[in-house]
C-alpha positions as CSV (number, residue, x, y, z in Angstrom):
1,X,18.5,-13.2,-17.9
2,X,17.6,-10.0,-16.4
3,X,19.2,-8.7,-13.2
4,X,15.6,-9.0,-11.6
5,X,15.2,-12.5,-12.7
6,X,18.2,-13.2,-11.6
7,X,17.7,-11.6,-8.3
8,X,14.3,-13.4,-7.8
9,X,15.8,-17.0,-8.5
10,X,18.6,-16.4,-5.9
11,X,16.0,-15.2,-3.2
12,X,13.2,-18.1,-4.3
13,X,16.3,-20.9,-4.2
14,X,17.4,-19.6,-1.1
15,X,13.9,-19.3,0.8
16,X,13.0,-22.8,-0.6
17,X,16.4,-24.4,1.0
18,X,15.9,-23.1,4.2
19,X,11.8,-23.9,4.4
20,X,11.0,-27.3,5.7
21,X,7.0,-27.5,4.4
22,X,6.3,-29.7,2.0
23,X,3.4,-28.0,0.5
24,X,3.9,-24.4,-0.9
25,X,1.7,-22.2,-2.5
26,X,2.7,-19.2,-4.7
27,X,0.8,-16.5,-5.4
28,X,1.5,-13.7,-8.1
29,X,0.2,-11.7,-10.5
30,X,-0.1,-13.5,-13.8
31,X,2.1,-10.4,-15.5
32,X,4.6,-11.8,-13.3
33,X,4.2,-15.3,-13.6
34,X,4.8,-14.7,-17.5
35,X,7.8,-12.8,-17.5
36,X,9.8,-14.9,-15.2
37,X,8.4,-17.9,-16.4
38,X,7.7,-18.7,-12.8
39,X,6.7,-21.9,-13.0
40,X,9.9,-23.6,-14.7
41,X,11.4,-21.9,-11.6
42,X,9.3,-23.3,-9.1
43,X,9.5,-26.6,-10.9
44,X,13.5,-26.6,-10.9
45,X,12.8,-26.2,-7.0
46,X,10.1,-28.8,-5.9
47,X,12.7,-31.5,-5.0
48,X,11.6,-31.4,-1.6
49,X,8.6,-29.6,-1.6
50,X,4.7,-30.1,-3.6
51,X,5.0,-26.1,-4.5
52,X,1.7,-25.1,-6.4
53,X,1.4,-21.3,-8.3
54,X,-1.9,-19.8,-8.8
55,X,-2.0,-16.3,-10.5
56,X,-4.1,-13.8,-9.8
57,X,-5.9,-11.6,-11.9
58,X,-7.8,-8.7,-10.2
59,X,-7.6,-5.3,-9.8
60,X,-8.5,-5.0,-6.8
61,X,-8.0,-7.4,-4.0
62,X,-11.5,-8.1,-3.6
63,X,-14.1,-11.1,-2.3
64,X,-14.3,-12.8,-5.6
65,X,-10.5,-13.0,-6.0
66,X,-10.3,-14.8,-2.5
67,X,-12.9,-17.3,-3.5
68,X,-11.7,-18.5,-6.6
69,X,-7.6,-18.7,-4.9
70,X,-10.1,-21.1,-2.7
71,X,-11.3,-22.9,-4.9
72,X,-8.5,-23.5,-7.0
73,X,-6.3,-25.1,-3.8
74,X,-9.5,-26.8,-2.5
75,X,-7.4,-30.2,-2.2
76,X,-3.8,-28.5,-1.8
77,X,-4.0,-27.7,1.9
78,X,-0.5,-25.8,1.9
79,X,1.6,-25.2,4.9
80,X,3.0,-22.1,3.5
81,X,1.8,-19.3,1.3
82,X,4.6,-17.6,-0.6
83,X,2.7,-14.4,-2.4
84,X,4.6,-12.1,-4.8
85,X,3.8,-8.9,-6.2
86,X,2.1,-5.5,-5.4
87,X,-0.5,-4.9,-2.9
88,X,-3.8,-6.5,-4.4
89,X,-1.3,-9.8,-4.5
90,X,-0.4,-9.2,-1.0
91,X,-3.8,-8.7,0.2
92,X,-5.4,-11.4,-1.4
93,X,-2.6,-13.9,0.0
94,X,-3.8,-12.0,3.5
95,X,-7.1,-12.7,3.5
96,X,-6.5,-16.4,2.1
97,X,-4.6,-17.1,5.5
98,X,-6.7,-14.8,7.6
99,X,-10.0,-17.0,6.5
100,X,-7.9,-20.5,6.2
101,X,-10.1,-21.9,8.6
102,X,-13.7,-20.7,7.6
103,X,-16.2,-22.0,5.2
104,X,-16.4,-20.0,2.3
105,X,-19.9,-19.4,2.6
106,X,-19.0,-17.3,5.9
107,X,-16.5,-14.9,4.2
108,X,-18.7,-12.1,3.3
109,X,-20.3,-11.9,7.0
110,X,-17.1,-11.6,8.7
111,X,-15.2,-9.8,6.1
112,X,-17.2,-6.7,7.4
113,X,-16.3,-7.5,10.8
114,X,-13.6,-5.8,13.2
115,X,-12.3,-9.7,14.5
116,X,-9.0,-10.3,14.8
117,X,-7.7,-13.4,12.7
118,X,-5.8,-15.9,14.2
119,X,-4.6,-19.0,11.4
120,X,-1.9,-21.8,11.6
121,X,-0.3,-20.7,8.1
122,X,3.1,-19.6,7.3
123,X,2.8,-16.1,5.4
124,X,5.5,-14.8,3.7
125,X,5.4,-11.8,1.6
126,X,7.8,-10.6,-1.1
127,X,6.8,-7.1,-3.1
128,X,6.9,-6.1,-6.1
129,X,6.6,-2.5,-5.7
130,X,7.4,-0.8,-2.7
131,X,5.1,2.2,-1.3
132,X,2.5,0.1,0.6
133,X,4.6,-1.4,3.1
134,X,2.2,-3.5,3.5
135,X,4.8,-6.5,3.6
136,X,5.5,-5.4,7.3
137,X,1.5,-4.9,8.4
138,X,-0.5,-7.8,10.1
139,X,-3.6,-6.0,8.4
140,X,-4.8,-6.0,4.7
141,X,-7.9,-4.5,2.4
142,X,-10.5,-6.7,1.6
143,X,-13.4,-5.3,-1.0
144,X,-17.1,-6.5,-0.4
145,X,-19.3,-4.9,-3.7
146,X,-17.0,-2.4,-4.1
147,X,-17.0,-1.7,-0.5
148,X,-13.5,-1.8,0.9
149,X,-13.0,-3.4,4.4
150,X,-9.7,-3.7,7.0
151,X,-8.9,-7.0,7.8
152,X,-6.7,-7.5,10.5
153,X,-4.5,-11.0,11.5
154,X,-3.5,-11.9,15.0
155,X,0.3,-9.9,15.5
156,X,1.0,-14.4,17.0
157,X,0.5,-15.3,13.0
158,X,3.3,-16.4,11.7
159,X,4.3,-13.7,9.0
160,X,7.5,-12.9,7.5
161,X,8.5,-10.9,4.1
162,X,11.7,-10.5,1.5
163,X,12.5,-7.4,0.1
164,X,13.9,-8.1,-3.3
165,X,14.4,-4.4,-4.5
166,X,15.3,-5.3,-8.1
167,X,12.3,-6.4,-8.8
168,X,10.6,-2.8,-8.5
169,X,12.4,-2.3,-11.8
170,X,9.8,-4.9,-13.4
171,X,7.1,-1.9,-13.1
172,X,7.0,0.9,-15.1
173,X,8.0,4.5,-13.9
174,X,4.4,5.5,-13.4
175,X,3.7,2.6,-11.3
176,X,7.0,3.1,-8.9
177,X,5.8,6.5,-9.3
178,X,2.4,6.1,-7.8
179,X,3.8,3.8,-5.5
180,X,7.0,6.3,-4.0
181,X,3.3,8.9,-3.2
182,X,2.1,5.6,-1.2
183,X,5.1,5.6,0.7
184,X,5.4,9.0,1.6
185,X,2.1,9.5,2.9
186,X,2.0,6.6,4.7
187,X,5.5,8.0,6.3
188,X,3.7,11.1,7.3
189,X,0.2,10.2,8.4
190,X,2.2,7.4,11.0
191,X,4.0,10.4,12.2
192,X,1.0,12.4,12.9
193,X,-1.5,9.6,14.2
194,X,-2.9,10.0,17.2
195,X,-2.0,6.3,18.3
196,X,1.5,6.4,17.5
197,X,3.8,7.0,20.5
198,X,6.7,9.2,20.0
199,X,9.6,6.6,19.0
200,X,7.1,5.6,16.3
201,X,6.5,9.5,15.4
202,X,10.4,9.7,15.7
203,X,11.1,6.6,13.0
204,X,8.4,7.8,10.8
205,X,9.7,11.2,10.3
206,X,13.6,9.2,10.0
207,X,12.1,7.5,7.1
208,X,10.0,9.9,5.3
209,X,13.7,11.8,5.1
210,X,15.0,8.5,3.5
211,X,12.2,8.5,1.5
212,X,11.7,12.1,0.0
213,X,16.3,11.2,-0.4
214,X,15.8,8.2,-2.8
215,X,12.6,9.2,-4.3
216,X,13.4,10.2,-8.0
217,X,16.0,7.3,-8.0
218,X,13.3,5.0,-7.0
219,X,10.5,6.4,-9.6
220,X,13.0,6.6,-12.2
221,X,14.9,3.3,-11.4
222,X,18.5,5.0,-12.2
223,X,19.7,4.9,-9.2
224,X,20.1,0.9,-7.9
225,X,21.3,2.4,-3.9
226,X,18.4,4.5,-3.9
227,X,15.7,1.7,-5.1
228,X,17.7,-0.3,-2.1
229,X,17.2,2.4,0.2
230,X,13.8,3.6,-0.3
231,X,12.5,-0.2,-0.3
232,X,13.6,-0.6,2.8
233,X,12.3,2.5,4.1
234,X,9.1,1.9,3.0
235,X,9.1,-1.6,4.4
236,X,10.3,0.3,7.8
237,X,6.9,2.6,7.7
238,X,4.8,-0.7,6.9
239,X,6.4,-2.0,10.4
240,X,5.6,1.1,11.9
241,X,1.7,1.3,10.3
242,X,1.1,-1.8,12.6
243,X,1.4,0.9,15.5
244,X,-0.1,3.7,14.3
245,X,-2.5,2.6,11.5
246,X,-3.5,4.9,8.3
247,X,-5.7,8.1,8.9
248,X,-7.4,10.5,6.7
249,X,-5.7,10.8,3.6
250,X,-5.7,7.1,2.9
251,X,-9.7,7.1,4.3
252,X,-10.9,9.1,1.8
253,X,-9.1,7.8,-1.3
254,X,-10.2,4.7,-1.0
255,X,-13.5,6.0,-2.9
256,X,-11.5,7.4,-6.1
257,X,-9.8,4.0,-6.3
258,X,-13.1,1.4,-6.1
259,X,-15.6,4.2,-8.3
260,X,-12.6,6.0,-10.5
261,X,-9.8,3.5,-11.3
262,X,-7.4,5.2,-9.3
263,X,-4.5,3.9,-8.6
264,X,-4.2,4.1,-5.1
265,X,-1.1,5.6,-4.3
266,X,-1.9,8.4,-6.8
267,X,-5.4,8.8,-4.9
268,X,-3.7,9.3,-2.0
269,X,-1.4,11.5,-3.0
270,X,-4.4,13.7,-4.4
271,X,-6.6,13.7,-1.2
272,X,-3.2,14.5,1.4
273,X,-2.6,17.8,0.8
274,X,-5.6,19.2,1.6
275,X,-5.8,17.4,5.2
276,X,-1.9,18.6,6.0
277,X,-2.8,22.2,5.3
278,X,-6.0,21.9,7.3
279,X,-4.0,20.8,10.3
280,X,-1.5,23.7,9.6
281,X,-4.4,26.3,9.4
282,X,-6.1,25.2,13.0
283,X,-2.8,24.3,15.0
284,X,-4.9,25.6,18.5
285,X,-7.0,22.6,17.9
286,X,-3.5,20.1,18.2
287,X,-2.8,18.6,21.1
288,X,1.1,20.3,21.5
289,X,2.7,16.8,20.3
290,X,0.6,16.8,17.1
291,X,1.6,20.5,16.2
292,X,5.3,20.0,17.1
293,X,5.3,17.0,14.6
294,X,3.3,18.4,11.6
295,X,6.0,20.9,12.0
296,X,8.7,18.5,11.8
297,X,6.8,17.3,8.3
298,X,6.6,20.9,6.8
299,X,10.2,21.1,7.1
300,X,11.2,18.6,5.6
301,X,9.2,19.8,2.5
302,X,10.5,23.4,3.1
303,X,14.1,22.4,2.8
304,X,13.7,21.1,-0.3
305,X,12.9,22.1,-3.6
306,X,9.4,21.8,-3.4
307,X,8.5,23.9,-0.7
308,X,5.5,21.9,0.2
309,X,3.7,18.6,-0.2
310,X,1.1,20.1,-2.9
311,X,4.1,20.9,-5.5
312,X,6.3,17.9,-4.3
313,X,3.2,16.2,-5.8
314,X,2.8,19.0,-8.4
315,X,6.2,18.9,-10.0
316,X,6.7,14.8,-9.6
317,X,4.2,14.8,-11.7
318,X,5.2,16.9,-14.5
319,X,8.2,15.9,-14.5
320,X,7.2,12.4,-16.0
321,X,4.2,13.6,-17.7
322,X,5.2,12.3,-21.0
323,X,5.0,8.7,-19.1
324,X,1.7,8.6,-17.5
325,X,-1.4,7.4,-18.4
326,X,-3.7,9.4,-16.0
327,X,-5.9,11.9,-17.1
328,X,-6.8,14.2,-14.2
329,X,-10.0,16.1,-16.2
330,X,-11.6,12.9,-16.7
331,X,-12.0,12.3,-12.9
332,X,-13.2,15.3,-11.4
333,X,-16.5,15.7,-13.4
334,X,-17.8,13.1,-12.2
335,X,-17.0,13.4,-8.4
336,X,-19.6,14.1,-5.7
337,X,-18.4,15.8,-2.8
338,X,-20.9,14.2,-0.4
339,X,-20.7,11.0,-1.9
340,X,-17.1,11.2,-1.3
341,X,-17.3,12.3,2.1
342,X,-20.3,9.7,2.9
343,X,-17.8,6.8,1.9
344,X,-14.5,8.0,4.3
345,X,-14.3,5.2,7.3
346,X,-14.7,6.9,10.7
347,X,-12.1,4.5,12.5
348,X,-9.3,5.7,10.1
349,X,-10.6,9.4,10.5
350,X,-10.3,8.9,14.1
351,X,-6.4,8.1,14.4
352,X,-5.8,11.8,12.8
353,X,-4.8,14.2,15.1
354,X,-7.6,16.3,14.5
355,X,-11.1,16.1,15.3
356,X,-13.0,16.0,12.3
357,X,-17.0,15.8,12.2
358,X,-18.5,15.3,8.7
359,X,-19.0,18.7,8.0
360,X,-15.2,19.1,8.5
361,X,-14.3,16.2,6.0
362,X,-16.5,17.5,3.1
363,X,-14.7,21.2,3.6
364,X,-11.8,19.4,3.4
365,X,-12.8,16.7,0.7
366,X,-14.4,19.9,-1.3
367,X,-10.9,21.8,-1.1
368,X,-9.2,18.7,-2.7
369,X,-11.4,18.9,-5.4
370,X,-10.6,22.3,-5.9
371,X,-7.0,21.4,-5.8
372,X,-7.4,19.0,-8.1
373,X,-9.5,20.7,-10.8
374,X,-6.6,22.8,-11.1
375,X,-4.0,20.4,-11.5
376,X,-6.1,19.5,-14.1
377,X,-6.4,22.8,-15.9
378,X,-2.2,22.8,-15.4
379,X,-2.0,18.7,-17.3
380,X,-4.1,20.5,-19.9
C-alpha cells in the first residue's frame, strides 16, 4: 500500500471514530475512488455509521453535476458530507450543502444570486491538491451554461477540512504544478485586495514567502517537508480569501477555463502578470497602503531567481516542459480580446486595488495576450 493510501485510511479511520452521524456521504472523484478502492475502505468503516460514496465525474463543478449528486442521495438524507479531491469535488460538495434545503427545480434561479446560504449540514473538506485553498473558504464556483457564478455559505455553517498532504502526490507534476500557480496568486491578490485589512495583507505576504520556499518541492513531489509546508500554506491563504476574496487575475481567467479547457490554476497564472505590472506602472493611482504592499510582492520575486512573476511563471514552466500537456499556440488563436474582457465579473474586479473601467481591463486583457503569444513562440 502506497504511503498516500496509507495516509488516507489513517485520516478516514480516525475522522469516522471521532464523528457521531449516522449517515455519511462521500464525495470524490471517481479517479480517486478507483485507486484507493474507496469503497472497501468505507465499508471496513460503517460499523456505526450508513456511509454512502458517490463519484463525481465533471470537469467543471457545474449545475448538472449538483443535480445528479441530488438525485443520486434523493432518499439518503446524510447528516454529514465528507468530499475528497480537488476543487470541482469541493465545489460540488459546496453547493450540495449550500442548496440542501431547496427544491431542485429552484437551483438555477438562485445560483445567479448574491444570497448567503445558511444549511444544517456538517461539511468537511479534505483536498487533493493544494493551490485553491478552497478547503478554508465558506464560498465556492458554481457554473450555469458555461457561465461561472460565486456561491457563498453563511460563515455559522458548520465547515471543517483535513489536510492530508500525501495525497497531493496522487496527481501528476503538471497538475501540482498548475495548482502551486493557484496558490501563489491567490497569496498575492489577498495581499493586495482592497478589503483585506493589514494583518490579512501581513499573513498573505508570510505565506506567499512559504509558498514561492516549498514550491519546486511541492510541483515535483521530492521534497515530503515542503509538500507539508506548502499545503498548509495554501490552506492558510484559503482562510485568509474568506476576508479578502479573489480580484482580477482570478476574474478574468475564469473565461479561458469554461471556453479553452484551461486548467484553472494555469489560466490564472497566464492572466496575473499583466495586472501586477499594470499596478507597478500607475503607483500615483494606489492608495499609499496598496503601493507599499505591491512592493512588498515585487520583492519577494526580486530576491529570487526569477526576478519577477512573468519568468517565475516563464521558467516553472520550462523547466517541466517535457511533462505537460498544454499547448500554448493552440489557445491564443482563437481568443477575443473583447469577448474576454466582456466575461470578467465586476465584483471581483472591484476588490483590486485599482480602479479599472472596461477600457482599462481590455488594455490589460490585450497585453496578456501579447504576453502569451510569446510564450508561445518560446514552447515552440
Amino acid at each position: 500500500m502506497s504511503n498516500s493510501a496509507v495516509a488516507l485510511t489513517e485520516a478516514l479511520t480516525q475522522l469516522f471514530a471521532e464523528l457521531q452521524h449516522e449517515k455519511i456521504l462521500v464525495v470524490c472523484s471517481r479517479g480517486l475512488t478507483e485507486r484507493f478502492e474507496l469503497s472497501a475502505v468505507l465499508r471496513s468503516l460503517e460499523s456505526k455509521h450508513h456511509i454512502k460514496l458517490v463519484s463525481i465525474d465533471s470537469r467543471l463543478p457545474d449545475l448538472e453535476a449538483v443535480e445528479r449528486l441530488r438525485a443520486q442521495t434523493r432518499d439518503f438524507f446524510p447528516q454529514t458530507v465528507l468530499a475528497i479531491g480537488g476543487g470541482t469535488v469541493m465545489d460540488v460538495a459546496k453547493s450540495y450543502c449550500f442548496f440542501s434545503d431547496l427544491p431542485t427545480s429552484a437551483l438555477r434561479e438562485v445560483a445567479g444570486s448574491k444570497s448567503t446560504h445558511q444549511h444544517n449540514l456538517h461539511l468537511i473538506l479534505m483536498p487533493t491538491l493544494f493551490g485553491s485553498g478552497a478547503e478554508s473558504t465558506h464560498h465556492g464556483v458554481l457554473y450555469v451554461d458555461g457561465i461561472k457564478h460565486s456561491i457563498v455559505g453563511s460563515a455559522n455553517n458548520r465547515q471543517s477540512s483535513i489536510l492530508v498532504p500525501e495525497l497531493a502526490l496522487t496527481a501528476t507534476s503538471e497538475q501540482r504544478l498548475y495548482a502551486g500557480f493557484d496558490a501563489v496568486c491567490q497569496s498575492i491578490e489577498a495581499a493586495l485586495s482592497v478589503l483585506g485589512s493589514v494583518e490579512d495583507k501581513d499573513m498573505a505576504l508570510k505565506q506567499l514567502d512559504i509558498l514561492l520556499d516549498s514550491f519546486d518541492g511541492y510541483v515535483d513531489g521530492t521534497h515530503p517537508l515542503s509538500v507539508s509546508r506548502f499545503a498548509c500554506a495554501s490552506s492558510e491563504v484559503g482562510t485568509i480569501m474568506n476576508s479578502t476574496k479573489t480580484a482580477a487575475p482570478h476574474a478574468a481567467s475564469y473565461f479561458l477555463t469554461s471556453n479553452f479547457d484551461i486548467p484553472h490554476g494555469l489560466a490564472v497564472a497566464l492572466t496575473a502578470g499583466a495586472f501586477f505590472d499594470d499596478l507597478r506602472h500607475n503607483q500615483d493611482s494606489l492608495d499609499p497602503m496598496s503601493v507599499q504592499v505591491a512592493s512588498r510582492v515585487n520583492i519577494r520575486f526580486l530576491g529570487t531567481l526569477h526576478g519577477s512573476f512573468d519568468q517565475f511563471i516563464r521558467s516553472a514552466l520550462t523547466a517541466r516542459k517535457p511533462l505537460l500537456s498544454f499547448e500554448p499556440g493552440a489557445l491564443w488563436d482563437g481568443l477575443q480580446v473583447l469577448d474576454w474582457a466582456e466575461s470578467v465579473d465586476q465584483d471581483r474586479i472591484s476588490n483590486h486595488p485599482r480602479k479599472l473601467d472596461r477600457e482599462a481591463v481590455q488594455r490589460i486583457l490585450q497585453d496578456s495576450k501579447s504576453r502569451l503569444l510569446g510564450l508561445s513562440e518560446d514552447s515552440s
